[in-house]
Residue frames relative to the residue before (quaternion, step in Angstrom):
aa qw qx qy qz dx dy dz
X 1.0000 0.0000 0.0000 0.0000 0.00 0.00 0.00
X 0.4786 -0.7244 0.4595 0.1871 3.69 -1.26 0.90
X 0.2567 -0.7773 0.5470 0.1752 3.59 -0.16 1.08
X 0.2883 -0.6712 0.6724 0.1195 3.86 -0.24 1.42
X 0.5896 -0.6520 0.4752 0.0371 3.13 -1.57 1.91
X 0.5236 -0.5376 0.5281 0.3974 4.10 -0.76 -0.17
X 0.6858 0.4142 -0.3603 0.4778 3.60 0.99 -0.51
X 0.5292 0.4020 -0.5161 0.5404 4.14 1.09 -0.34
X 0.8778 0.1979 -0.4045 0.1635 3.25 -0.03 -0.13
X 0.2319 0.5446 -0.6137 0.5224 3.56 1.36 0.80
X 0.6643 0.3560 -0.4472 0.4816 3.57 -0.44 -0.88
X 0.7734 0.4360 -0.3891 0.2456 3.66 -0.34 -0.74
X 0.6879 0.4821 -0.1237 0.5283 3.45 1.56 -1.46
X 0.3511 -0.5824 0.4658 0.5661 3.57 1.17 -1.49
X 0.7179 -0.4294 0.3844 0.3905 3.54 -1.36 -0.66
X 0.7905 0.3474 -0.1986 0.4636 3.19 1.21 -0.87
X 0.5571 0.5032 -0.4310 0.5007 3.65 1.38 0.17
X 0.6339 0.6132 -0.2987 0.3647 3.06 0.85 -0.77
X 0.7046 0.4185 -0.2982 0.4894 3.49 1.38 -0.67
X 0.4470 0.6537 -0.4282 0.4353 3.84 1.59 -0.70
X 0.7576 0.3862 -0.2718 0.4505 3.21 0.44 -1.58
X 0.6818 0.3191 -0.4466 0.4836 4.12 0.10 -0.29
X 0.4122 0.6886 -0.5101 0.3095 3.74 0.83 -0.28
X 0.9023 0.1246 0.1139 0.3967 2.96 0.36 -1.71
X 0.5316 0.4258 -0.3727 0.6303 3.47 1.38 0.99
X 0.4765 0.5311 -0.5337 0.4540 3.65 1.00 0.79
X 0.5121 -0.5885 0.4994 0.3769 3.33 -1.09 0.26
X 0.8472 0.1719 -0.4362 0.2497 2.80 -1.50 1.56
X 0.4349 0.6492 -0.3747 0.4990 3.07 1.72 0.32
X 0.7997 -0.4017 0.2517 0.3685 4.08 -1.50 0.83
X 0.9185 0.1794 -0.1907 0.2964 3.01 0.42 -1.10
X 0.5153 0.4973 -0.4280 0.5513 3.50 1.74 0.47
X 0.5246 0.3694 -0.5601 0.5241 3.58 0.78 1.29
X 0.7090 0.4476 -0.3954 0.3750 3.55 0.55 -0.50
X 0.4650 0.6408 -0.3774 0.4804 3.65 1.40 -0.47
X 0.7780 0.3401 -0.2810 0.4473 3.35 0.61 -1.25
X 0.5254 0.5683 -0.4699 0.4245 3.48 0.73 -0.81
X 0.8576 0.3387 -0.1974 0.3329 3.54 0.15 -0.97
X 0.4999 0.5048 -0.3748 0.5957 3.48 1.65 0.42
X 0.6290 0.3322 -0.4522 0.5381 3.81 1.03 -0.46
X 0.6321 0.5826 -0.3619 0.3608 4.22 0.55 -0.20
X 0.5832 0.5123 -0.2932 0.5582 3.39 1.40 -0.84
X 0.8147 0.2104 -0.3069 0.4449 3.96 0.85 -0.72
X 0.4008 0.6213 -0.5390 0.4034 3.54 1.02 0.45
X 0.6605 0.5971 -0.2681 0.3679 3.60 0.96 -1.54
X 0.7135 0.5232 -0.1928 0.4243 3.17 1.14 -1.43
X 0.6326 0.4750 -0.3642 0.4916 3.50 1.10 -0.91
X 0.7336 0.3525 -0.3825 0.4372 3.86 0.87 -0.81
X 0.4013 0.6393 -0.4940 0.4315 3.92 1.01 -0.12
X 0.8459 0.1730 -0.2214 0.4534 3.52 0.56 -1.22
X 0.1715 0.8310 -0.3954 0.3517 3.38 0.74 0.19
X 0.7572 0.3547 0.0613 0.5450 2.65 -0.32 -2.65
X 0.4876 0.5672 -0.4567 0.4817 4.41 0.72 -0.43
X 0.8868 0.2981 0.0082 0.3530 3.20 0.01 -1.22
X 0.3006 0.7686 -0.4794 0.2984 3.20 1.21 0.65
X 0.5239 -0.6748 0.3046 0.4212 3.58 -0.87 0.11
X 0.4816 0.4870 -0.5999 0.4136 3.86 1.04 0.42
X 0.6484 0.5440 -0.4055 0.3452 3.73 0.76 -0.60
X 0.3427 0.7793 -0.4459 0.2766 3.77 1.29 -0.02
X 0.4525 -0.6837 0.5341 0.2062 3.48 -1.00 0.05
X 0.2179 0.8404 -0.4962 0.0089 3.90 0.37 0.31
X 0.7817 0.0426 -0.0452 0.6206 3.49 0.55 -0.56
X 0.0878 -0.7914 0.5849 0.1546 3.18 -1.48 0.80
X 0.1196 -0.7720 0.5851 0.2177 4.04 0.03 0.80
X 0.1791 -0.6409 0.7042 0.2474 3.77 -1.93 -0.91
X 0.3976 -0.7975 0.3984 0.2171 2.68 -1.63 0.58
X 0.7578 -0.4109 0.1196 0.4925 3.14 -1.10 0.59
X 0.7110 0.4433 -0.4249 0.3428 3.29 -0.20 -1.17
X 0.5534 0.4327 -0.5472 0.4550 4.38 0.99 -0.69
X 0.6258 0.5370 -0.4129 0.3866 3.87 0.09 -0.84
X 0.8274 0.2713 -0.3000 0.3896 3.15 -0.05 -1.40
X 0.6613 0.4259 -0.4544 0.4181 3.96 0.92 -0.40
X 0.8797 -0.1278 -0.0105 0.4579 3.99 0.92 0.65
X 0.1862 -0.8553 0.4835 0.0007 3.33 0.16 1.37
X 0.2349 0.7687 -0.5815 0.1261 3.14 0.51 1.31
X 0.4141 -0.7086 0.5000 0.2762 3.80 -0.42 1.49
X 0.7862 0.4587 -0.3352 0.2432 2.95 -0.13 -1.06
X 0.3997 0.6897 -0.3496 0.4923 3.90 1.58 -0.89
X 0.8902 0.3381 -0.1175 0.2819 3.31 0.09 -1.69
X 0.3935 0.6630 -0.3417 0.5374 3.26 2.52 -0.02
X 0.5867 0.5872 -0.2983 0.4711 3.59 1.04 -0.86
X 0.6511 0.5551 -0.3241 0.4036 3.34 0.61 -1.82
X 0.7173 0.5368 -0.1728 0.4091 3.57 0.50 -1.72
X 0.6556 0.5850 -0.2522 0.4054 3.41 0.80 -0.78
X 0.7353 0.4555 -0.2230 0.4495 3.23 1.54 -1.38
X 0.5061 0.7333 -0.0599 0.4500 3.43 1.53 -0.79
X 0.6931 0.5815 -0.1412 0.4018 3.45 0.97 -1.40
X 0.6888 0.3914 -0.1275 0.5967 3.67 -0.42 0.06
X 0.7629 0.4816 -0.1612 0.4001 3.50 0.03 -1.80
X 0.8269 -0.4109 0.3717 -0.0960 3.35 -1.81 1.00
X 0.0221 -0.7901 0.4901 0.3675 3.90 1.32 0.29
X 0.5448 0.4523 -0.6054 0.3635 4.38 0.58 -0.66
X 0.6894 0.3866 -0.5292 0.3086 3.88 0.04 -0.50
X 0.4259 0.6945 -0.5136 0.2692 3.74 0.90 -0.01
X 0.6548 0.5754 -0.3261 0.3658 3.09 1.07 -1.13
X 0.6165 -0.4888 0.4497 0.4228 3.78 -1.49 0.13
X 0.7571 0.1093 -0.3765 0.5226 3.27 -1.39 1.45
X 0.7130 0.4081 -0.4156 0.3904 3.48 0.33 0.09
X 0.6002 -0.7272 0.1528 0.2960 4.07 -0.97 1.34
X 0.4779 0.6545 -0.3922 0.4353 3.12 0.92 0.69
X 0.5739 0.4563 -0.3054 0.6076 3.40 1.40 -1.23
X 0.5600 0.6792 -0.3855 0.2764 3.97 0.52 -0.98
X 0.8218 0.3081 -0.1539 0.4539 3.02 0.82 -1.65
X 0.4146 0.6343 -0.4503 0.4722 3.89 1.53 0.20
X 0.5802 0.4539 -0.3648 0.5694 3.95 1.30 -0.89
X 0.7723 0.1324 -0.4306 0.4479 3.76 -0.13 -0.44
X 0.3882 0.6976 -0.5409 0.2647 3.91 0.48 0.17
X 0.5297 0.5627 -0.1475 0.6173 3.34 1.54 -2.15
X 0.7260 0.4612 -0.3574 0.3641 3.80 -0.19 -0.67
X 0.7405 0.3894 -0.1694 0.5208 3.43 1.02 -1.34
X 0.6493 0.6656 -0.0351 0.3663 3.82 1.78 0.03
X 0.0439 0.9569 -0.2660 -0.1081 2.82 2.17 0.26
X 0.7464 0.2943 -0.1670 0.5730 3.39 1.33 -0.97
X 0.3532 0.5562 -0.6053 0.4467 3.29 1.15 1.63
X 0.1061 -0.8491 0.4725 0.2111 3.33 -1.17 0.30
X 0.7975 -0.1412 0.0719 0.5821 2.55 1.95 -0.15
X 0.0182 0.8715 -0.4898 -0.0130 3.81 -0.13 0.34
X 0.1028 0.7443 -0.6501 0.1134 3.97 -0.21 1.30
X 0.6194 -0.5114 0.5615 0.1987 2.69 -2.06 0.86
X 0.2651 -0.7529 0.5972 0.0787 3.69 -0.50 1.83
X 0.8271 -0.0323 0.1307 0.5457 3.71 0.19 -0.69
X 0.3619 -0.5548 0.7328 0.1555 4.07 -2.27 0.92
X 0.4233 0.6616 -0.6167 0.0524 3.49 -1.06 -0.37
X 0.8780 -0.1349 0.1162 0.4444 3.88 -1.22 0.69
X 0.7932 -0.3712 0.0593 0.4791 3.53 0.90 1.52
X 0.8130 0.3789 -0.2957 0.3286 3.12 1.18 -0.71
X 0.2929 -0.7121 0.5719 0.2830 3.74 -0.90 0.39
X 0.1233 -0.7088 0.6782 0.1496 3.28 -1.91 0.49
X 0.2669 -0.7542 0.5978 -0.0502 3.30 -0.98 1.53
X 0.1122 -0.7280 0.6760 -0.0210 3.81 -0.71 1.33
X 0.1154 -0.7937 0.5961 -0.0380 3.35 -0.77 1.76
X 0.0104 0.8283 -0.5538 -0.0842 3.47 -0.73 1.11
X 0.4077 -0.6780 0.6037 0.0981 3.56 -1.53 0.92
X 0.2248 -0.7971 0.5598 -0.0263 2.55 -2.17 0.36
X 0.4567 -0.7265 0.3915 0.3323 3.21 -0.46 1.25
X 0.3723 -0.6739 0.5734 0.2800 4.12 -1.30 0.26
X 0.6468 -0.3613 0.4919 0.4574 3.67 -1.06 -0.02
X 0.8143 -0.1860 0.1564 0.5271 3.07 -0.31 -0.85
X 0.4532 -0.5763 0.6488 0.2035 3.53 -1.78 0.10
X 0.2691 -0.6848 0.6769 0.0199 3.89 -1.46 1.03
X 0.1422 0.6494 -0.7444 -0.0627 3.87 -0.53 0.46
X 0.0824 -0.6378 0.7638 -0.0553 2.79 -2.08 1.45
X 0.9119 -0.0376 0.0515 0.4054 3.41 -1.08 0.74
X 0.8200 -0.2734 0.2269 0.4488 3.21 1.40 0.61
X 0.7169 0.2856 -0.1610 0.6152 3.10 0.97 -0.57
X 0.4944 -0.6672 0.5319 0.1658 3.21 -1.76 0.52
X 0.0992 -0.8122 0.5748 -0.0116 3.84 -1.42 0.68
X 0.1547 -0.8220 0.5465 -0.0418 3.47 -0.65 1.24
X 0.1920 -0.7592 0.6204 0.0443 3.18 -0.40 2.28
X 0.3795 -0.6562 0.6390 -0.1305 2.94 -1.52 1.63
X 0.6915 -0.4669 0.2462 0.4931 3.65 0.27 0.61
X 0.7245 -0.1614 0.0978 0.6630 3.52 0.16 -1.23
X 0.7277 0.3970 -0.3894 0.4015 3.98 0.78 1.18
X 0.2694 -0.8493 0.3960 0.2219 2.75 -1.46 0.17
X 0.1174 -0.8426 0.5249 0.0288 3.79 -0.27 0.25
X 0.1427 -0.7439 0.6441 0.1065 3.36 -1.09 1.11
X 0.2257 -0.8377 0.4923 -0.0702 2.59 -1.72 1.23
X 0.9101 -0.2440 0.1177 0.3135 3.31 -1.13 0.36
X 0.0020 0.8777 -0.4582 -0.1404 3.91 0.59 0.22
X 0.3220 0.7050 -0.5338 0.3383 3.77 1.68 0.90
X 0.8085 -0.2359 0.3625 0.3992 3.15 -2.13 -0.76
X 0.6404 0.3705 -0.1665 0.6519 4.16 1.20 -1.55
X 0.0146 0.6515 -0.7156 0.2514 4.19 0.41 1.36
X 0.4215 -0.6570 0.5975 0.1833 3.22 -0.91 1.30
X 0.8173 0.3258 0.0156 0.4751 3.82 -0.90 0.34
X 0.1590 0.7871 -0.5543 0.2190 3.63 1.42 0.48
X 0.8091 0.4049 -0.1501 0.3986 3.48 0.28 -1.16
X 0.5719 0.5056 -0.3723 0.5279 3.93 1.33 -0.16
X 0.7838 -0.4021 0.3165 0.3518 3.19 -2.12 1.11
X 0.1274 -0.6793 0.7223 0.0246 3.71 -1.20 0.83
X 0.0476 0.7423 -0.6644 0.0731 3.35 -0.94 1.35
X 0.3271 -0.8404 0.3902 0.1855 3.58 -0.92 0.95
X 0.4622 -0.6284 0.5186 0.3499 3.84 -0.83 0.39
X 0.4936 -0.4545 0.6528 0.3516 3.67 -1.43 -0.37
X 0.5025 -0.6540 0.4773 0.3032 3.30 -1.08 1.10
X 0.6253 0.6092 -0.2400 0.4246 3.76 1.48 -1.12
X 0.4554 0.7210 -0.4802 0.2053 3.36 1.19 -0.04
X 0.1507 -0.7441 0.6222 0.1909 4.18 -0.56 0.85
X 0.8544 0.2623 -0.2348 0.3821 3.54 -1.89 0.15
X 0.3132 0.6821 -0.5898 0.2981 3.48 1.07 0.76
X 0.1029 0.8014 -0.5685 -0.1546 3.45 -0.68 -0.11
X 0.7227 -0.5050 0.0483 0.4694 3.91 -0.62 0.48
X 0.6832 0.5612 -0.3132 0.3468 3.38 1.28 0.27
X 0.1694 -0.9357 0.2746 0.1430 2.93 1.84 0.00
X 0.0171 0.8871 -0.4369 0.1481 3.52 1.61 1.35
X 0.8721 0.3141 -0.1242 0.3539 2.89 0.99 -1.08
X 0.2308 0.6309 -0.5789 0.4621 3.09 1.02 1.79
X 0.8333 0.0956 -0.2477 0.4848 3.30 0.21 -0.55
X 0.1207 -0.6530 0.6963 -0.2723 3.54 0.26 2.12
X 0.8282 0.1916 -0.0931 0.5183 3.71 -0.21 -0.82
X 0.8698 0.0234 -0.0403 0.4913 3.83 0.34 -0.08
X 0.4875 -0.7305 0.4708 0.0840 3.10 -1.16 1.15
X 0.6460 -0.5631 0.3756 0.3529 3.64 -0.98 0.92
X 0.4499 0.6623 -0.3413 0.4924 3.79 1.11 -0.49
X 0.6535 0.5342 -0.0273 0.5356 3.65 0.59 -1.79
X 0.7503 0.5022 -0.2780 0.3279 2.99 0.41 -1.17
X 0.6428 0.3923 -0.1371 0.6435 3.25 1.26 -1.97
X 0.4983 0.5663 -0.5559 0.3492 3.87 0.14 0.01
X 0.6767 0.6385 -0.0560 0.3622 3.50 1.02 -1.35
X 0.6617 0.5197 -0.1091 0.5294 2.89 1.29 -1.48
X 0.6726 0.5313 -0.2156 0.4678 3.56 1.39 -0.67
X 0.6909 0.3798 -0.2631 0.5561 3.33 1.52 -0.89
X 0.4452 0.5828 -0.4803 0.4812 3.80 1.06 0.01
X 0.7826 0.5607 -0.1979 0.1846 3.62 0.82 -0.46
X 0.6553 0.3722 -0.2481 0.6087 2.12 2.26 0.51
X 0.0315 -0.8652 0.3814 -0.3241 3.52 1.11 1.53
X 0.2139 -0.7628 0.5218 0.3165 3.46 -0.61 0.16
X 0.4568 0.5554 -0.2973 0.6281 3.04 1.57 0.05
X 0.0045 0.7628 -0.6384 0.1026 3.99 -0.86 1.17
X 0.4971 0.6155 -0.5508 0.2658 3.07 -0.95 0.89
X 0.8519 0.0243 0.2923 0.4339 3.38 -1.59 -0.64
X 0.2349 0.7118 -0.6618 0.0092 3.72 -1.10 0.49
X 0.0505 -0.7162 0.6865 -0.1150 3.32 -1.59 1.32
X 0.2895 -0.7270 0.6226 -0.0020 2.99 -1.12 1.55
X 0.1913 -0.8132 0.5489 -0.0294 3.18 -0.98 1.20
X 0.4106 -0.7173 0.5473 0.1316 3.70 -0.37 1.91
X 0.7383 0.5057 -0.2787 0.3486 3.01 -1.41 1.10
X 0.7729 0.0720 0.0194 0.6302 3.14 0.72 -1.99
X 0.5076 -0.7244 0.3889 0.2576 3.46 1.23 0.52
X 0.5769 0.6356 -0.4007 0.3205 3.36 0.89 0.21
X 0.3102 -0.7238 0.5925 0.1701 3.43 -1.81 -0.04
X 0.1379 -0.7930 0.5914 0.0488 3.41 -0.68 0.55
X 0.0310 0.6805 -0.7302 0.0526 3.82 -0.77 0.53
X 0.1351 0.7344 -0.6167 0.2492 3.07 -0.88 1.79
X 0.1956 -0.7345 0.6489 0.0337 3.31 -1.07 1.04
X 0.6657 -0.4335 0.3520 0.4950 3.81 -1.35 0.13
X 0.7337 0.4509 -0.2589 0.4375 4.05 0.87 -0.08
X 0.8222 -0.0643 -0.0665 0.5616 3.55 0.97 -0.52
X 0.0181 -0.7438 0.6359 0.2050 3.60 -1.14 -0.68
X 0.3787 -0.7177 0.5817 0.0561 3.08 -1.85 1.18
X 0.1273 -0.8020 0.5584 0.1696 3.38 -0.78 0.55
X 0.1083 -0.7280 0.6729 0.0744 3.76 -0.90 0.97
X 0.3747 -0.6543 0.6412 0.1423 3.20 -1.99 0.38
X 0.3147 -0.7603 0.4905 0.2870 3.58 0.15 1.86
X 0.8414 0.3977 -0.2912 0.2217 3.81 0.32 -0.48
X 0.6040 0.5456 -0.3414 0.4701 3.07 1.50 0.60
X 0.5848 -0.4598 0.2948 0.5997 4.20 -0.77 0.10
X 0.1983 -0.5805 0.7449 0.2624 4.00 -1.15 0.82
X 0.7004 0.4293 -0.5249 0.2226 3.56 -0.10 -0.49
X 0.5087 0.6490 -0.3323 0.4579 3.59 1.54 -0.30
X 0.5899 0.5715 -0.1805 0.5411 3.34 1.17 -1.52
X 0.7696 0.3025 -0.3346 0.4519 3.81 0.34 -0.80
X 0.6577 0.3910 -0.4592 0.4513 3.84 0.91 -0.30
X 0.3913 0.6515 -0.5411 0.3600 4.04 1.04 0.05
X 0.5687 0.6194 -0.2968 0.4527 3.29 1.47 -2.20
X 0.6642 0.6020 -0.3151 0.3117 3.65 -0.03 -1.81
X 0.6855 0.5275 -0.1992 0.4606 3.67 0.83 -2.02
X 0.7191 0.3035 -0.3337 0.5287 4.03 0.63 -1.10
X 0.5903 0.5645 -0.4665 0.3396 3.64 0.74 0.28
X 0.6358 0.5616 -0.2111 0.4855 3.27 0.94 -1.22
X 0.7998 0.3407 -0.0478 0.4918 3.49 0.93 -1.09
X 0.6450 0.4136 -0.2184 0.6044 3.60 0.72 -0.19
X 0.4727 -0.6124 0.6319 -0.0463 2.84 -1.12 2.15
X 0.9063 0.0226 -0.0549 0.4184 3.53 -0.57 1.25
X 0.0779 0.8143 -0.4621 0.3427 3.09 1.68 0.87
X 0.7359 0.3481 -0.3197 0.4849 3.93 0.32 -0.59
X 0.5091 0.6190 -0.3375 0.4938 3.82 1.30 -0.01
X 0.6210 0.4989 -0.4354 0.4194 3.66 0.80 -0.59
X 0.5494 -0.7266 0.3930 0.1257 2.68 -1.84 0.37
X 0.6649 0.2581 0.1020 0.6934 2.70 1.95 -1.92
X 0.2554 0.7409 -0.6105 -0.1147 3.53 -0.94 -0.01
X 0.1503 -0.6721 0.7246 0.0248 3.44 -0.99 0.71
X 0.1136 -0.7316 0.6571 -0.1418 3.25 -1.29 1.82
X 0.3753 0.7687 -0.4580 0.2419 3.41 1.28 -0.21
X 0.5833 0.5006 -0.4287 0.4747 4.04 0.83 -0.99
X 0.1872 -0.7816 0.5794 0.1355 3.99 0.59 -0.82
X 0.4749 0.4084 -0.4737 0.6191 3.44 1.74 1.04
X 0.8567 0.0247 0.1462 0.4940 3.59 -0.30 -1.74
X 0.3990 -0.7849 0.4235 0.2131 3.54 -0.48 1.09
X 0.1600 -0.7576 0.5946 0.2168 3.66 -0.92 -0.45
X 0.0368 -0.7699 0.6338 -0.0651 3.00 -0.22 1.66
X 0.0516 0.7961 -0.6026 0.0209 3.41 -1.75 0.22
């Protein structure tokens, strides 16, 4: 590297800036006391700023919620997490950028049917934390248990009374289903939760009612009741498929007697 001379920088500044500025940036001159003065004030401020943070009323000792997060889903284990992150920790790290708030962002990420979770109130160690939820598109039961589809996730859920999504579309798995695991991602491999509930709406108007179970893989649907069952083909038009359904009703003598029908070809049924 090139060590610039005292004359490049006269030439750059002039003669007579050049002497203002070493004048008064040499040591003992005005303004290389006021620099310092105001560099020792900036880390005094900062040391008592954090200080006074981290005192011990600012501790973390108990964390409660409030009613309305409980009562709108009492999911223990969530709120075992929440506490955990919280505990121990500092109310300034509560705040946003600081490592408490961090791990609440990948909490919410790994939480689909989190919508959020802030910090309602500080007082005498203890913190209160208001956790709100969200309902999924639709709902998957497998093997008993429940699943909330989350756009492109999934998230099992609660199989109490405060089920998240009571009132959204319920579509069932095959009990035979292999390599599921509790996230059950890899149902919607071939179709998206969008698609999914699109379907689920036009199935609701069938002449055929009942039950409906979507089967990964072979892309199909099945709506079946203790008297018949229908097979559909998720990857073809159902609204086509249900006026095929409509046509072997209207026209087929003993049509409430079948057992099976499969409309999925949308040329030549298979009844039985």
């Amino acid at each position: 590297m090139i060590k610039k001379s005292r004359g490049y920088y006269k030439s750059k500044i002039g003669r007579w800036g050049y002497r203002f500025l070493h004048s008064v940036t040499k040591p003992g001159s005005l303004l290389f006391y006021v620099i310092g003065l105001i560099v020792v004030v900036g880390l005094v401020l900062s040391r008592s700023i954090r200080s006074r943070l981290y005192q011990p009323e600012y501790l973390i000792k108990k964390v409660l919620f409030t009613t309305g997060s409980i009562a709108q889903y009492n999911d223990i284990e969530l709120f075992d997490q929440i506490i955990q992150i919280y505990s121990g920790s500092y109310y300034s790290t509560t705040r946003i950028g600081g490592t408490t708030s961090n791990m609440v962002e990948k909490l919410l990420s790994e939480k689909p049917y989190v919508s959020s979770i802030d910090v309602s109130s500080f007082s005498q160690n203890t913190l209160i934390v208001d956790v709100s939820f969200s309902s999924p598109l639709l709902r998957f039961r497998y093997n008993d248990k429940y699943y909330g589809i989350y756009q492109d996730k999934t998230a099992l859920l609660l199989s109490t009374g405060d089920l998240l999504g009571q009132d959204k579309p319920l579509i069932l798995l095959p009990l035979y289903l292999s390599g599921t695991s509790e996230s059950i991602s890899g149902v919607l491999y071939n179709i998206s939760a969008e698609k999914l509930l699109y379907d689920y709406l036009l199935l609701q108007t069938s002449p055929i009612q009942g039950s409906l179970t979507y089967i990964p893989g072979g892309e199909k649907y099945i709506i079946w009741n203790p008297n018949q069952r229908v097979y559909l083909n998720a990857k073809k038009d159902i609204a086509q498929q249900l006026l095929l359904l409509y046509t072997l009703k209207n026209n087929y003598n003993g049509f409430e007697n079948l057992k099976q029908i499969d409309v999925g070809s949308l040329v030549n049924p298979i009844i039985k």
